[in-house]
N, C-alpha and C positions, 0 to 999 in steps of 0.2 A: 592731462596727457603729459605734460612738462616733467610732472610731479613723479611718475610713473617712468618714467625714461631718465631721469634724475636717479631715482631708486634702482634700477638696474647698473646704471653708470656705477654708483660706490659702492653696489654691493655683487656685482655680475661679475667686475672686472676681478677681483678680490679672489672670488670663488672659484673662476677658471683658471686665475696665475697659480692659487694654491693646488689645483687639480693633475697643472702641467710638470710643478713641483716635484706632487709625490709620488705621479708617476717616472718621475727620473726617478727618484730615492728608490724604490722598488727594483727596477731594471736592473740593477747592479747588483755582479753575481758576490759571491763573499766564500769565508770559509763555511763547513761544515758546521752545522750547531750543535751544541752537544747532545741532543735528544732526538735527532737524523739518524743514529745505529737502533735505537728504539722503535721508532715508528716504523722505519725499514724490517726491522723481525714482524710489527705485525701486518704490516701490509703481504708479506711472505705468506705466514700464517693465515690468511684471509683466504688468499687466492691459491692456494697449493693444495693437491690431490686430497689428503683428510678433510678441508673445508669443503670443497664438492661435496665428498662421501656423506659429509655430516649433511649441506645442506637438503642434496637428494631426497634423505631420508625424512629429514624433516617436514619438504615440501610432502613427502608421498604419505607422510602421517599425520598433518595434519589434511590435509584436501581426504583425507579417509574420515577422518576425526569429524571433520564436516557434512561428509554424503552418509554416511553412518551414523551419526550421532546420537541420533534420535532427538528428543526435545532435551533441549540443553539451555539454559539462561542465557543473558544478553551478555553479561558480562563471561562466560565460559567463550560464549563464540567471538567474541572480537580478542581474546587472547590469543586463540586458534588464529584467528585473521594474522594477529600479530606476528607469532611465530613463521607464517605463512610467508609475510610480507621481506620478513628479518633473511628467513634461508631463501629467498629469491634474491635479495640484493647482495647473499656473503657469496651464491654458487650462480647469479647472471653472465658475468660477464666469461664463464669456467665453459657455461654450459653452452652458450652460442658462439664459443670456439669450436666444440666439439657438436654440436646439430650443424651449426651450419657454415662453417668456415670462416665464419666472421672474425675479427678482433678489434675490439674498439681500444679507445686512448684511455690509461690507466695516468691518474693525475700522480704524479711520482714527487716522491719527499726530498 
């Protein structure tokens, strides 16, 4: 038990000072970095009325793609899933704006 509580002593103490650390170094606001106007266009491009449009469609063609298909391979249908899964997550947060009044937190650059 010594041994054990020993082991946490030099190596606990160590891991929290480093943790209380980085989270100061973090906190601290700074300037712009240079690839902030970059990721800013495509966070735009993501969430702005042509990616709805596109995802829409997507979703509406693949979930067709699916109840229609007829017998299709394992590999054809989880591509379908994928595309499925891709234009839910580019036209989510667009589309329960618009059904349902919502807006969630968009993690910003």
């Amino acid at each position: 038990m010594k041994l054990l509580k020993n082991l946490f002593v030099r190596a606990g103490l160590p891991v929290v000072g480093l943790a209380f650390w980085a989270g100061n170094a973090v906190a601290g606001t700074g300037p712009d970095m240079p690839w902030d106007s970059g990721l800013d266009k495509i966070v735009k491009n993501l969430t702005g009325k042509t990616a709805l449009a596109i995802g829409v469609l997507a979703m509406f063609a693949a979930a067709a793609a699916l109840v229609f298909g007829g017998e299709m391979s394992e590999f054809v249908r989880r591509i379908i899933l994928m595309i499925l899964a891709v234009a839910l997550m580019v036209s989510g947060a667009s589309l329960l704006n618009i059904l349902f009044g919502v807006t969630g937190a968009l993690v910003g650059f």
